[in-house]
C-alpha positions as CSV (number, residue, x, y, z in Angstrom):
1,X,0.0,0.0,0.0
2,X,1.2,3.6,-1.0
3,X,2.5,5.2,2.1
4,X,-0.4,8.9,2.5
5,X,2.1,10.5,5.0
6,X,2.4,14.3,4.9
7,X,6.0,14.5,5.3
8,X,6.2,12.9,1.5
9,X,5.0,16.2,0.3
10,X,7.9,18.3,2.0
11,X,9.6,20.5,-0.3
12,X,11.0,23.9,0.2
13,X,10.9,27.2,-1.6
14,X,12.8,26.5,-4.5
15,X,10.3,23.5,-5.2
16,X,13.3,20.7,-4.7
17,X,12.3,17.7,-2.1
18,X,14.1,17.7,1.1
19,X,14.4,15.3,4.3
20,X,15.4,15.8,7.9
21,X,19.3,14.6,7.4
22,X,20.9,18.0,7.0
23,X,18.8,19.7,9.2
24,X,20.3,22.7,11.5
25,X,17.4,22.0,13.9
26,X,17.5,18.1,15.3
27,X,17.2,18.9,18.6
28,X,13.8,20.7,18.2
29,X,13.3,17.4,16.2
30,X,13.9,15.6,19.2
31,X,11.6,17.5,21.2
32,X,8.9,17.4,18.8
33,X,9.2,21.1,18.2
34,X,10.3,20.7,14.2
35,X,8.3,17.6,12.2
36,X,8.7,17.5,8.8
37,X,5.5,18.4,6.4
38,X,4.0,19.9,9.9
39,X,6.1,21.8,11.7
40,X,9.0,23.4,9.6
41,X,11.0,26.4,9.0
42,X,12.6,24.8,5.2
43,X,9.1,23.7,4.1
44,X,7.5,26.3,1.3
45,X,4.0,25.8,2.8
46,X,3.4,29.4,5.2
47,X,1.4,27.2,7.6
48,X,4.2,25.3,8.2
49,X,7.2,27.7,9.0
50,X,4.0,29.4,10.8
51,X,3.7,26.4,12.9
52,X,7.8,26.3,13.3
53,X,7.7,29.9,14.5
54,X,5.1,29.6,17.2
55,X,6.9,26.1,18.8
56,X,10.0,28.2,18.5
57,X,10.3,31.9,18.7
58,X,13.1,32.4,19.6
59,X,14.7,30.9,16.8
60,X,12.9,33.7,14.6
61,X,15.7,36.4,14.5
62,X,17.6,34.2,12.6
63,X,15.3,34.1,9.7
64,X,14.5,37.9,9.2
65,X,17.2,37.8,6.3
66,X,16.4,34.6,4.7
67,X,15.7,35.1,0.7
68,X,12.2,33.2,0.8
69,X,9.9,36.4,1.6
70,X,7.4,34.1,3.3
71,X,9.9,32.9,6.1
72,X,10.9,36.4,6.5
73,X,7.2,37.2,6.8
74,X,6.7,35.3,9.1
75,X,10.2,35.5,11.0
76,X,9.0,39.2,11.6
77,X,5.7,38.2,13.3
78,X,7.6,36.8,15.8
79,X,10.9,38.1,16.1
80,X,12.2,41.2,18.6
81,X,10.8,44.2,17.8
82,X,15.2,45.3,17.3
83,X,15.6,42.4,14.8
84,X,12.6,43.4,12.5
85,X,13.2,47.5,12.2
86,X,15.8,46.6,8.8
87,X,12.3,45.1,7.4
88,X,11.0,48.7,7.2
89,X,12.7,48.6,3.4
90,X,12.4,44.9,2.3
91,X,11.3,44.6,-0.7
92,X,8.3,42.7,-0.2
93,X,5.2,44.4,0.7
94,X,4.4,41.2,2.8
95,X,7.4,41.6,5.1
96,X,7.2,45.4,5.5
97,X,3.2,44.9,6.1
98,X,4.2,42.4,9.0
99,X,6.7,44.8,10.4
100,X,4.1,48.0,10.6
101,X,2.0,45.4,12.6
102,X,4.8,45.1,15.4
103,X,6.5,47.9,15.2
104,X,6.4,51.2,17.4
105,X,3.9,53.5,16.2
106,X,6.8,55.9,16.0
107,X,7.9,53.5,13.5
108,X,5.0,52.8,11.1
109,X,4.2,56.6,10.8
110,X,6.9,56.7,8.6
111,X,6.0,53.5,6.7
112,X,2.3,55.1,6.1
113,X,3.8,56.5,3.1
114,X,4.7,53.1,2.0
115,X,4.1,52.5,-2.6
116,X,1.9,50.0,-2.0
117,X,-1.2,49.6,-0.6
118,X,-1.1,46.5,2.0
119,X,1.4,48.1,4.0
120,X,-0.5,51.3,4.1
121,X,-3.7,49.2,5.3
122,X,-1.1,48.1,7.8
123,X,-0.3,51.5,9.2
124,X,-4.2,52.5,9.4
125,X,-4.8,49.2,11.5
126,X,-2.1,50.9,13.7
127,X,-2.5,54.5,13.7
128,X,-4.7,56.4,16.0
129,X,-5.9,59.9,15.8
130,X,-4.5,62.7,14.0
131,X,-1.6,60.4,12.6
132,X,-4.8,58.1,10.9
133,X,-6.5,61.3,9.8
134,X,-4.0,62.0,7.4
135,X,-4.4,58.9,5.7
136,X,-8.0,59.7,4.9
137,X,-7.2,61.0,1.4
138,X,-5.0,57.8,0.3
139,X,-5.5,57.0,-3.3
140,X,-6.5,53.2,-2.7
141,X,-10.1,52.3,-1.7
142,X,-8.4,49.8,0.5
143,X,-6.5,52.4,2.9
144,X,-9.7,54.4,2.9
145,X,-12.1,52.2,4.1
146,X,-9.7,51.0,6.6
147,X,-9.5,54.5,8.0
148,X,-13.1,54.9,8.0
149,X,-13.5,51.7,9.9
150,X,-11.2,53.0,12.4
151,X,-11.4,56.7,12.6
152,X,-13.9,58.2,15.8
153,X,-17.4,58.5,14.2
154,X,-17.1,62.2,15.3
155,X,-14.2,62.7,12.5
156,X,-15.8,60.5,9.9
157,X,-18.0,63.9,8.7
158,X,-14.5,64.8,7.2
159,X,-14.7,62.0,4.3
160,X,-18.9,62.1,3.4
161,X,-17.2,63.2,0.2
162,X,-14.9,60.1,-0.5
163,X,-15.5,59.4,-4.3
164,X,-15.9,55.5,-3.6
165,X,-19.9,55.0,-2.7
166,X,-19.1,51.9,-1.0
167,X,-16.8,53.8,1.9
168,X,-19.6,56.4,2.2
169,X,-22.1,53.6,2.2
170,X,-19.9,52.4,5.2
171,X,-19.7,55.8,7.0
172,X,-23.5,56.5,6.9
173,X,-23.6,53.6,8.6
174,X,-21.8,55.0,11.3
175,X,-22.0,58.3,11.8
176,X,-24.2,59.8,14.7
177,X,-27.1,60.1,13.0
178,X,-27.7,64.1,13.6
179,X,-24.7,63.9,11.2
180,X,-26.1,62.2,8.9
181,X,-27.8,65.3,6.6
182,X,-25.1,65.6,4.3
183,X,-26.0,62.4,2.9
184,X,-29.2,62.4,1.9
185,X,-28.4,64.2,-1.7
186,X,-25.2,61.8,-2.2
187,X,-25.1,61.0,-5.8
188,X,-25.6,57.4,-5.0
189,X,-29.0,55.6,-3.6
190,X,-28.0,53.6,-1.7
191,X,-26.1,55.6,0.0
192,X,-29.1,57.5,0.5
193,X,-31.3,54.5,1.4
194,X,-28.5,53.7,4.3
195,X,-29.1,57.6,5.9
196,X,-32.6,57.4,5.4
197,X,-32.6,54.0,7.7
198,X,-30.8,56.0,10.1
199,X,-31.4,59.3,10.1
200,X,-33.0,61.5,12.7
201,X,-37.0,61.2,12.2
202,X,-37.4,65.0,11.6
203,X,-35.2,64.6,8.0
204,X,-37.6,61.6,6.5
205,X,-39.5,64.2,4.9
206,X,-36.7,64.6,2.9
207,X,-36.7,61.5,1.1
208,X,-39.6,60.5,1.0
209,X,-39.9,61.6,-2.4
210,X,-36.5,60.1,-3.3
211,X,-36.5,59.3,-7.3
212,X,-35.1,55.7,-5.9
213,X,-37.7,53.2,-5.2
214,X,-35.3,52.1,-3.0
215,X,-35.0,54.8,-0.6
216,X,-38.8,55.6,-0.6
């Protein structure tokens, strides 16, 4: 009978199979702590140098510079916040992404500038206040609507204009709904349709002649 173990599919990053003869980490193997096709750092699978990582953390700094982007990925989720600052300018968006999520906010204010747009949704899951604010205007959808999930409904009047419907879809949704005038013209119904299910009782009258069926 053909043998169904996991371990048969171990192969690493470059694609080429590989065993446990040559590997640096036998005593982990020992201590069941590094299994191959479960539980290891060489494997290509992310779930699998995920699962090495969280039996062994401390071995982590040692894989911030590896050339496979996922270990170093990874490595950074994991490693001391001194060993993953140099990941600021790798050059994956991946790895920088899982720095900003670490890092000091000191830190990922400067990565908020960041060309592409994963690490800047990074930054706005990290940013508070008026360091979030200014990433209200970003030019992807992504980083906006991030921000308008996190920004203090009392600032989200500030982007009723966004020129994506489905963030302003999101921020009638949760503004205080005294704020909530400044929608009921938007250009889109539905946006409409989500102040008018909110909206103060008094400013119904105002839609109920809406030209969407919808809204009425």
């Amino acid at each position: 009978m053909a043998q169904t173990d996991e371990t048969e599919a171990a192969t690493d990053w470059t694609g080429r199979p590989f065993s446990c003869q040559d590997c640096p980490h036998n005593e982990l193997r020992a201590g069941g702590r590094c299994v191959l096709g479960r539980i290891c750092v060489r494997d290509k699978r992310s779930r699998r140098i995920d699962a090495f990582f969280g039996k062994n953390p401390d071995q982590a700094g040692a894989y911030v510079d590896h050339l496979y982007f996922e270990v170093r990925a990874l490595a950074a989720k994991y490693a001391s916040l001194f060993q993953i600052v140099r990941l600021m300018s790798d050059r994956e968006p991946e790895v920088r992404a899982m720095a900003a999520l670490r890092l000091p906010l000191s830190r990922v204010k400067e990565m908020r500038g960041d060309k592409d747009s994963a690490v800047r949704v990074a930054c706005a899951l990290r940013l508070e206040g008026a360091d979030l604010v200014v990433m209200a205007n970003d030019e992807s959808e992504r980083v906006r609507f991030t921000v308008a999930r996190r920004l203090d409904p009392s600032l989200l009047p500030m982007m009723i204009g966004d020129k994506d419907p489905t963030i302003r879809r999101f921020i009638a949704g949760r503004l205080p709904p005294e704020r909530l005038f400044a929608l009921i013209h938007d250009a889109d119904p539905l946006v409409r349709r989500e102040a008018a299910e909110r909206i103060v009782p008094d400013a119904l009258g105002q839609l109920v002649a809406d030209p969407d069926l919808r809204v009425r």
